[in-house]
Residue, then its C-alpha position, 0 to 999 in steps of 0.5 A: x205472500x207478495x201481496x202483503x208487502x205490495x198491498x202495505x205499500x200501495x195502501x201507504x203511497x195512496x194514503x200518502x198522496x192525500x187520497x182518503x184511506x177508503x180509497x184502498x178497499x173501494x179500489x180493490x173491491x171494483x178495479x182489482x189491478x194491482x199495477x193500474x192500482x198503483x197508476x190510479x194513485x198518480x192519475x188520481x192526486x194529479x187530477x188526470x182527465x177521464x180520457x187519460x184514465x181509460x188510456x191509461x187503463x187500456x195500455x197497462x191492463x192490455x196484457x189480461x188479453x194474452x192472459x185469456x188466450x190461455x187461462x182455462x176459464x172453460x174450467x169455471x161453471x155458471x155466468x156469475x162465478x165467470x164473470x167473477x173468474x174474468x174481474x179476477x184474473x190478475x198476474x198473481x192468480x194466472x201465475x198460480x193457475x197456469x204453473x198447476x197441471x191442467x187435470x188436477x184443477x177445476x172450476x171451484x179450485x180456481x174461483x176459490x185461489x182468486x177469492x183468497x187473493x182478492x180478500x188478501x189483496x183488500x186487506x193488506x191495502x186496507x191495512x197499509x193505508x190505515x198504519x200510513x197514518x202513523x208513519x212519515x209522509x216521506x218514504x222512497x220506493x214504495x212504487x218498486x214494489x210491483x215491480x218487484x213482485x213481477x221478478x218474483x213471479x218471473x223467477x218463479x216461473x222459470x224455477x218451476x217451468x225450466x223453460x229458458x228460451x220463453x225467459x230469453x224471448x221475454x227479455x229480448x222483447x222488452x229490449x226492443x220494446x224500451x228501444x222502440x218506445x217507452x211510453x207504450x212499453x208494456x204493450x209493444x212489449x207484449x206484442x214483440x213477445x207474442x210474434x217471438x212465440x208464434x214464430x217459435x211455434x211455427x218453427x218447431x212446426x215445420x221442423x217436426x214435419 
């Protein structure tokens, strides 16, 4: 249900920003990332070089690499329906998908949870840069929705899970990765959380023994 609210606001900033409103679907339809989709509204109305879009791009989508490690596209059948699961690996979808038992899903089960968000996605920006027309130009905040919608996802998380030291890890890595660096943060963040992980993992390893 956070697409609604998230898509609302990011059809209403883009449109705010002067970018025509067809932008929304376009964006959803070929780049499918929420948060980069949000970036783009920036880059975009600044006029931002190619090369600062690909950075750009690659640092705040880098986090799809993780996702994958544990995402069971070995579930999904066929070239097409895979290429398609891989575009639409999102954090919304991987939420869902990686909070369901692994023996009650199938490759059907998760194309069909990522088409509904995906036309979900595309009509709530749509929807938001079409009603932009008809409220003022001046609206704060808007950009807090992402965020926001990832609280909510890490929340839930955690509800479903119990899994509290994965939530401190989490916490303690974005710590060092704002000390170390702001720019890079997501990306150094991950990176921290990742070593915290394998080392968690090792750990339990040699205490098992």
């Amino acid at each position: 249900m956070g697409y609604l609210p998230l898509g609302l606001a990011y059809g209403v900033l883009l449109t705010n920003n002067g970018i025509p409103w067809y932008y929304a679907p376009l964006s959803c339809l070929l780049v499918f990332a929420g948060s980069m989709q949000f970036l783009s509204v920036s880059l975009l109305s600044g006029g931002a070089p190619l090369s600062q879009v690909a950075l750009s791009t690659l640092a705040v989508n880098f986090r799809h690499v993780f996702y994958g490690l544990s995402f069971p596209l070995n579930l999904v059948r066929g070239r097409w329906r895979r290429a398609y699961s891989v575009l639409a690996l999102t954090d919304e979808t991987y939420s869902l998908v990686a909070a369901k038992d692994k023996a009650s899903l199938t490759g059907r089960r998760i194309v069909l949870i990522q088409l509904i968000s995906h036309g979900y996605w595309t009509a709530s920006c749509t929807l938001g840069a079409v009603a932009a027309f008809g409220l003022p130009r001046n609206l704060e905040g808007l950009d807090f929705a992402l965020t926001a919608l990832f609280v909510v996802l890490a929340l839930d998380a955690l509800y479903q899970r119990r899994n509290v030291r994965s939530a401190i890890m989490g916490l303690a890595a974005s710590v060092f990765a704002v000390a170390a660096t702001v720019e890079h943060f997501l990306v150094v963040a991950l990176g921290i959380f990742v070593a915290m992980v394998i080392a968690a993992y090792r750990l339990q390893k040699w205490r098992g023994r």
